[in-house]
Each structure stands twice: as structure tokens, then as C-alpha cells.
C-alpha positions as CSV (number, residue, x, y, z in Angstrom):
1,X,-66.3,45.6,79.9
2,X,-63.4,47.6,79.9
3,X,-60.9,44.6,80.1
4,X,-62.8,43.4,77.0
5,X,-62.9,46.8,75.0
6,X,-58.8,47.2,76.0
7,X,-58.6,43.7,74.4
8,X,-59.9,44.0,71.5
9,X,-58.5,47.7,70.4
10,X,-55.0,45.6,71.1
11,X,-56.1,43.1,68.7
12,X,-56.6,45.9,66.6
13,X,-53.3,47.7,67.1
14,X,-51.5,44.2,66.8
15,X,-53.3,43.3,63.4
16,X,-52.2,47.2,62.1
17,X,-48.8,46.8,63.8
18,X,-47.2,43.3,63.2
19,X,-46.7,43.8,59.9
20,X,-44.1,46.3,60.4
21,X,-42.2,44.6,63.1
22,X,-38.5,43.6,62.0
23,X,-37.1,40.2,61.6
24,X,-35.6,40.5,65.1
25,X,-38.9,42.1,66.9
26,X,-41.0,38.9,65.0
27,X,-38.3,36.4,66.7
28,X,-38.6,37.6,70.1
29,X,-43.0,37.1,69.7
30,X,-42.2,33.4,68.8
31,X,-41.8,30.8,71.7
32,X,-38.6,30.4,72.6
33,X,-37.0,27.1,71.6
34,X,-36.5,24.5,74.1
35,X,-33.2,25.0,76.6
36,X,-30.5,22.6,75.5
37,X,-28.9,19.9,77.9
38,X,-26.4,21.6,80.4
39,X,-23.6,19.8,78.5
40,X,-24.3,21.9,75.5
41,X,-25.0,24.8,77.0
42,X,-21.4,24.4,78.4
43,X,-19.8,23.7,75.1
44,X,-21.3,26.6,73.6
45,X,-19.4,29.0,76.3
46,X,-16.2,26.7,76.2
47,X,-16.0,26.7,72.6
48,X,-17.1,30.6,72.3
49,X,-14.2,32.2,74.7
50,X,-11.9,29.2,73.5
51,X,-12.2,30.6,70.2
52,X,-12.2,34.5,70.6
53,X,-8.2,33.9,72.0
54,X,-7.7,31.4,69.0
55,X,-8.7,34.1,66.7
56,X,-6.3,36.3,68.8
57,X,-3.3,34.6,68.6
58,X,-4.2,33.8,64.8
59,X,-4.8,37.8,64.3
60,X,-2.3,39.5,66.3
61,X,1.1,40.1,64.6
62,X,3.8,37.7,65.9
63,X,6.2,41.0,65.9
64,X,3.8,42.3,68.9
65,X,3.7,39.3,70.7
66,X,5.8,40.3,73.3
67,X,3.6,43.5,74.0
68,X,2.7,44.7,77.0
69,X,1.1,48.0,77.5
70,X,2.9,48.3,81.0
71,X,6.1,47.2,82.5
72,X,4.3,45.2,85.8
73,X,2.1,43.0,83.2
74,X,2.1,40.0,80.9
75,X,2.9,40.3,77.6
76,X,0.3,39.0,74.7
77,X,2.2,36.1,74.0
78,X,2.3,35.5,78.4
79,X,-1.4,36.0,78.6
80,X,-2.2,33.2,75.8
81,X,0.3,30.7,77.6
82,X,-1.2,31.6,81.1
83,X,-4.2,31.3,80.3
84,X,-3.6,27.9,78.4
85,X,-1.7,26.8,81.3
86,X,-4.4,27.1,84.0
87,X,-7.2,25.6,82.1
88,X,-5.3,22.4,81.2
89,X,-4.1,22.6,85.2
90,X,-8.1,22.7,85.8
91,X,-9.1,20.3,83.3
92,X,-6.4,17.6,84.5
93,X,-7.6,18.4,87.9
94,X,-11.3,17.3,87.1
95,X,-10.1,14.8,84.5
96,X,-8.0,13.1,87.3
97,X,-5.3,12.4,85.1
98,X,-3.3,14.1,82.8
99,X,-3.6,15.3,79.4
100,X,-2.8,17.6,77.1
101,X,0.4,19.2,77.0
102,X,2.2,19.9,80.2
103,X,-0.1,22.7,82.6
104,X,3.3,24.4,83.8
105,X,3.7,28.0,81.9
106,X,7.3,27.7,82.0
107,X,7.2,24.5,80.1
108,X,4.6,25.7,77.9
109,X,6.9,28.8,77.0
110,X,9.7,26.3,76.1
111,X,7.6,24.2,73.7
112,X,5.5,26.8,72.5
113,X,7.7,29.4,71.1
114,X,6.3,30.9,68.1
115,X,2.9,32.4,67.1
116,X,2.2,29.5,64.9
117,X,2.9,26.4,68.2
118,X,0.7,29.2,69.9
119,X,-1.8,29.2,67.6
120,X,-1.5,25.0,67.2
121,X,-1.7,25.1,71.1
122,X,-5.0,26.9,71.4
123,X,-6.2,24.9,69.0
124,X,-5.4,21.5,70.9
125,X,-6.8,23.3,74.3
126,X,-10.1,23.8,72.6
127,X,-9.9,20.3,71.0
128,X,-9.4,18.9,74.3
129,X,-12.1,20.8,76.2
130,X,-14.8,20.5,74.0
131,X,-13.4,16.2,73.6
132,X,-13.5,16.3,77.2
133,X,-17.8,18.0,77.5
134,X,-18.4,15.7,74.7
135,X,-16.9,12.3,76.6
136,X,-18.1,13.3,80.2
137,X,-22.1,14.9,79.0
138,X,-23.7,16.1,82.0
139,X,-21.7,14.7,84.3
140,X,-19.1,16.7,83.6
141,X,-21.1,19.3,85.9
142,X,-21.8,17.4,88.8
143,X,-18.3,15.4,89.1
144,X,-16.9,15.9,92.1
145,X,-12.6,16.6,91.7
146,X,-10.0,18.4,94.1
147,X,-9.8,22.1,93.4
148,X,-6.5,22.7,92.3
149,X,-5.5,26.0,93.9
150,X,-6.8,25.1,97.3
151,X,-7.6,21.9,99.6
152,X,-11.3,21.5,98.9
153,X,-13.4,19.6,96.6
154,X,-15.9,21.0,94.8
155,X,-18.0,19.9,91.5
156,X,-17.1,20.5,88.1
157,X,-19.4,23.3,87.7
158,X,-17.4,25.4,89.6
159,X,-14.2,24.2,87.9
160,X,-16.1,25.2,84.5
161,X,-16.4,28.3,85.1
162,X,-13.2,29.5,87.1
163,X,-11.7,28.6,83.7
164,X,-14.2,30.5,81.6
165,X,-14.4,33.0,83.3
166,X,-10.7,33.7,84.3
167,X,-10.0,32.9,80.2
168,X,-12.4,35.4,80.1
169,X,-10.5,38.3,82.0
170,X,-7.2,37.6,79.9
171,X,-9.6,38.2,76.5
172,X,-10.5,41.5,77.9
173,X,-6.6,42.3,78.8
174,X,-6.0,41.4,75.1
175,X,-8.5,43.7,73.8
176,X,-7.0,46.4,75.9
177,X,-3.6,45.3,73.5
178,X,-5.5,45.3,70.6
179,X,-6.2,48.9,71.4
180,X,-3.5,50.4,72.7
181,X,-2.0,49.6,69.0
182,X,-4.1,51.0,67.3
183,X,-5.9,47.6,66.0
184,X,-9.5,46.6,66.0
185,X,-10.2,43.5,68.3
186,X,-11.8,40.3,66.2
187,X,-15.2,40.2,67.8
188,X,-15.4,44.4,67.6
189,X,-15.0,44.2,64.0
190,X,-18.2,44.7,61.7
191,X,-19.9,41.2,60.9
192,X,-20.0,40.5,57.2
């Protein structure tokens, strides 16, 4: 009887209440929508970090490229070609052949000089990552590929997210340049 009275005087509150709720509070009490395949799911985190560093290298001024807020670190314009240089050094790995532009950071330096090949570079590594999800689907997570910073083989789940992740630590370090000049990183800025 009790469980029964409880029910109903939330039934009650709920009919009072709902009508109040926000936008966001009445998406959260509908069902979720269905997970999408792992592919996407990966696509949506490639493409996400892929394109807070494009934004980056579009938004920071090419006069402060070569900023570092310490002496013993990478500059902005070092991060973007280190981190560029490892993911197309992981995705050749798992790809098993190469592609891209070449995955040595001194090379990458040479050829990509300027803001603007910087900026046309980041957009080719995204390209190339998200062509690469798209052509491999699923699969892409459970191919098996040499590890390239060590003798082991491993699937490319774990290559995935080393480079996620790892862009991911070099988008914080940027943020920390945004910062320390008095600038307001892209995804800190108030949406429109």
C-alpha cells in the first residue's frame, strides 16, 4: 500500500513538475538513441581532436608561432608538426604502407614552413584519418599491425587511441600558449 500511495503522489509531482523542466532536463527523460557502430564512434573522436588543433593553427598568429612559454619545450609551431608527425607514423604503421606526407618531424619542418602549409597539413592529416576510418569501418579496430615505438603487435584500437590521446596532450600544451598570451583558446570561447 505504501509502494502504491508513493507511486501515485510521484505521478502527481511528475504531472505538476514536467512542465517546467528545460529543454536539456526533457532530453535526458527521453531514451537514449541507439549507440553508433564503433567506426563512427571513432570518427567522431578523430575528427573532434583533429579539428580543435586545425582551428589552432588557423587561429594562432603566425608571429607567435615560434612560442614557447619555457626554454626546455616545443614551440607552437613544434607541437602542431610533432604531433602531425606521430599520427601519420601510427597511421602508416596500421595502414602498412605509407601515406601521407613523410612521418619524420624534421622533414615535416622543411616542407611545412609557414602557418598557411601548417594549416594545409592539418587539414590533409584529418582528411587522411577520417579517409582511412571510412575505408577500413570496423575493422580498423580489430586489425592487428606492429606498434611502432616498440616490438609488439597489438590491434588498432590501441593504435587509435595512443594517437588521440597523445594529440590530445599537445591540445592542452597549446591551450596553456593560448594563455600565457593573453588569448582565449577556440573551444573556451562563448558558443554563438
Amino acid at each position: 500500500m505504501k509502494n502504491f500511495i508513493f507511486s501515485i503522489l510521484l505521478l502527481g509531482l511528475s504531472a505538476v513538475f514536467v512542465p517546467y523542466l528545460s529543454a536539456q532536463e526533457k532530453k535526458t527523460a527521453e531514451p537514449p538513441k541507439p549507440a553508433s557502430s564503433p567506426s563512427q564512434e571513432l570518427s567522431w573522436a578523430w575528427n573532434a581532436i583533429g579539428g580543435k588543433l586545425l582551428t589552432m593553427a588557423e587561429d594562432f598568429p603566425e608571429d607567435k608561432y615560434d612560442f614557447k612559454a619555457q626554454q626546455d619545450e616545443r614551440t607552437f609551431r613544434g607541437n602542431l608538426l610533432h604531433v602531425a608527425a606521430d599520427c601519420y607514423t601510427m597511421l602508416n604503421a596500421m595502414k602498412g604502407s605509407a601515406f601521407g606526407p613523410s612521418s619524420n618531424e624534421d622533414s615535416l619542418r622543411a616542407h611545412y614552413p609557414s602557418k598557411t602549409d601548417i594549416v594545409k597539413l592539418y587539414k590533409q592529416l584529418v582528411d587522411d584519418g577520417a579517409q582511412f576510418i571510412k575505408e577500413q569501418g570496423d575493422s580498423t579496430l580489430t586489425h592487428e599491425f606492429k606498434f611502432p615505438w616498440g616490438n609488439f603487435m597489438t590491434h588498432g584500437s590501441l593504435g587509435w587511441m595512443s594517437i588521440i590521446e597523445h594529440a590530445g596532450e599537445h591540445y592542452g600544451q597549446l591551450v596553456v600558449y593560448y594563455r600565457v598570451n593573453g588569448m582565449i583558446p577556440p573551444s573556451s570561447r562563448p558558443k554563438k
